[in-house]
N, C-alpha and C positions, 0 to 999 in steps of 0.2 A: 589159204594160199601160203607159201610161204615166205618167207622174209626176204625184201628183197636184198640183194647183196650191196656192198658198197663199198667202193676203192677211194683213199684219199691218194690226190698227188699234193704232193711236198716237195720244201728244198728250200735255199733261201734266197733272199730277195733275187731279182732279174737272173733267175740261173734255167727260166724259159717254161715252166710251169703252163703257162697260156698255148704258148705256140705249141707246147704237144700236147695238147688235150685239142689244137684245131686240125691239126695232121691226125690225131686217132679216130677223133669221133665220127670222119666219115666210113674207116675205116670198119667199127663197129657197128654202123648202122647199115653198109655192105651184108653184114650177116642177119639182118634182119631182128638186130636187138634195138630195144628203144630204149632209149639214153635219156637220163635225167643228172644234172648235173647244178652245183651247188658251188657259189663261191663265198668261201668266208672271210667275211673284214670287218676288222677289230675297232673301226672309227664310226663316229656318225655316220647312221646311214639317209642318203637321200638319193632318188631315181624318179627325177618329174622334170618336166621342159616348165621354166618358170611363165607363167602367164598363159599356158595350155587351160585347157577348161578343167583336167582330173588335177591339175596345179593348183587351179582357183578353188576347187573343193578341198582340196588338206587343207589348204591356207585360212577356208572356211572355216573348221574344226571338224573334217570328218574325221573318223580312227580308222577306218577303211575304205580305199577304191580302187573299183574296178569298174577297168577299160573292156569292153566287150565289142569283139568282131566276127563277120563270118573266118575269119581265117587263124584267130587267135584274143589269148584275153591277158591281161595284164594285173595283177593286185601290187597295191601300195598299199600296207597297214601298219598301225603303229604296235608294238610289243614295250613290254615292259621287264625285259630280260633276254639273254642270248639263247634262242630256242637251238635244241640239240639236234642232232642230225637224226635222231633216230624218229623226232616229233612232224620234222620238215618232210624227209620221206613220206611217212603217214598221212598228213596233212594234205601234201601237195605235188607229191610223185608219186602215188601209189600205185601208177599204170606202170611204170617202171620196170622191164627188167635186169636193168645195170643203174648205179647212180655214180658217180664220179665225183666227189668233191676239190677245188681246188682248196686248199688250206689245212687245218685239223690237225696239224703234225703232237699235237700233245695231247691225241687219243691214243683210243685202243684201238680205233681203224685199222685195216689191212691197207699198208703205205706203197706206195712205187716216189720214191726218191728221183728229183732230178739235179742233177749235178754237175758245174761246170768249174770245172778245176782253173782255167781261168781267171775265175771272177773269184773264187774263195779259197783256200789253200788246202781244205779240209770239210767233208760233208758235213750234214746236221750232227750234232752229235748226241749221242743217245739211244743209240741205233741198237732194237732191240726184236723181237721176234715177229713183230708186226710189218716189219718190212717183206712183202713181196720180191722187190726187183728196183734195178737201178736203173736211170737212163743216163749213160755221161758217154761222150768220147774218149777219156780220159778216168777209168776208174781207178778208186783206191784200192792199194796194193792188196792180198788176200781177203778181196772182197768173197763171203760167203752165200751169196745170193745172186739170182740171175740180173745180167747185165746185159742191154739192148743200150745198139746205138742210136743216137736221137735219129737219124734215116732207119731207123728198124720198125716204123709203126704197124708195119705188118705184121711181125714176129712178136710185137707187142700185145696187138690185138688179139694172137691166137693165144697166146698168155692170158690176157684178161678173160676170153670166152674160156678158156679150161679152169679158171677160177671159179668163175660164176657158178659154172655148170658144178662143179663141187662145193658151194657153198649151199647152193640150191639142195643138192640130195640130202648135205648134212641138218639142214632147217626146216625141212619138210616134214611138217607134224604129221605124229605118226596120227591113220585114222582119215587122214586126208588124199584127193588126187596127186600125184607127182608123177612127170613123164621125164625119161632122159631119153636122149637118140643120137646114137654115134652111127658116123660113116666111114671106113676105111681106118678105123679106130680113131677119129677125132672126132668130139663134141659139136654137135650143129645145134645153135640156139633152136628156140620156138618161142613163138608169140602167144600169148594165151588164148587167143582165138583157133592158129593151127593145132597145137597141144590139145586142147579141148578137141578139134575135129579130127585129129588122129587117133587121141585114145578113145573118144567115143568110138569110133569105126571097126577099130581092131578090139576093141572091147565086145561088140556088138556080132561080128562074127565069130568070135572064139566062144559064146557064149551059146552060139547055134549049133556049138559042135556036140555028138552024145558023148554024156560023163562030163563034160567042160562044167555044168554050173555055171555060176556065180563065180569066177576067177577074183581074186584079191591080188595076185600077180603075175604077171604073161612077161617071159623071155623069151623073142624071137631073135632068131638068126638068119641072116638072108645070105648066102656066097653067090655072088654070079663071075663066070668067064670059066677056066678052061680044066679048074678043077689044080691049079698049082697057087693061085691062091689062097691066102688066111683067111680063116674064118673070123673075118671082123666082120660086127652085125648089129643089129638095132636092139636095142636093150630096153624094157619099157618095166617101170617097176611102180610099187606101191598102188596099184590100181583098185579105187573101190565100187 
């Protein structure tokens, strides 16, 4: 498969980090992507009700616990280092096909900066190619990067899905499936279940056709209505 992609949001303290990752993420998962998301903090970490049963167990000495239910599952484990974002994906979002980190500003992450000129006089600074986009009311001046208003989560979200969907073609080993699918020329996610039961299908009749073979790449184009429309069309590539 390939790798999943990953957006940090940054900025600094209280300049609203949280509150727009709660206005996008429904936003995102609107389109049918599933969201894995990561908060990183640089203190002790603790997340137990003191005197719960999986409480009385760390305090036991376990190194790991997990809460298991029909609806969801919880781990608490101890680390003996600040694991990377690239291990945590792996680990523990690997169904994932967007991750969103709050925090991370002094990676090599692809950042979306939020910024509240209000509260700081001047953004992070440092700002270098790994920036995406900015969220402020108030951006700085010959800002060189796209700029949505904190009420833009929509215009955000079509941001981050035409991300994805180009981080995805660029990391998709070659040798491997990969499916893209534009409609009206914008990017529509897929879930790896649809993906799978799309290109199996169009795999599977293009294959019935004489002379088709074994295709390794199928580009369709679909136009519908009156004939004064663009040929914008489904694009399906790397197929093995």
């Amino acid at each position: 498969m390939a790798r999943i992609p990953v957006v940090a949001v940054v900025g600094l303290p209280d300049c609203g980090k949280t509150t727009l990752l709660e206005q996008l993420l429904p936003e995102l998962k609107g389109r049918g992507l599933r969201i894995g998301t990561i908060k990183h903090h640089v203190h002790e970490f603790a997340m137990d009700t003191p005197g719960k049963d999986t409480w009385r167990h760390k305090q036991a000495g376990a190194d790991a616990v997990v809460l298991a239910s029909p609806t969801g599952i919880g781990l608490v484990r101890d680390t003996d280092r600040d694991l990377g974002v690239d291990e945590l994906v792996t680990r523990y979002l690997n169904d994932a096909d967007l991750v969103i980190t709050e925090g991370y500003k002094h990676t090599r992450l692809p950042k979306i900066e939020v910024y509240r000129r209000e509260l700081h006089p001047t953004p992070l600074p440092g700002r270098n190619t790994t920036w995406l986009a900015m969220v402020s009311a108030e951006p700085p001046d010959n800002l060189e990067i796209p700029c949505f208003a904190p009420d833009q989560t929509r215009e955000l979200a079509d941001f981050l899905v035409q991300h994805q969907q180009k981080m995805l073609a660029q990391t998709s080993p070659t040798g491997r499936s990969y499916i893209h699918l534009e409609v009206d020329g914008q990017p529509v996610p897929l879930n790896r279940f649809a993906a799978s039961l799309l290109r199996r299908g169009i795999k599977g009749m293009i294959a019935s056709l004489r002379g088709c073979g074994r295709p390794r790449k199928i580009a369709l184009s679909i136009t519908e209505g009156d004939g004064n429309s663009s040929q914008n069309g489904d694009d399906f590539g790397h197929a093995d």
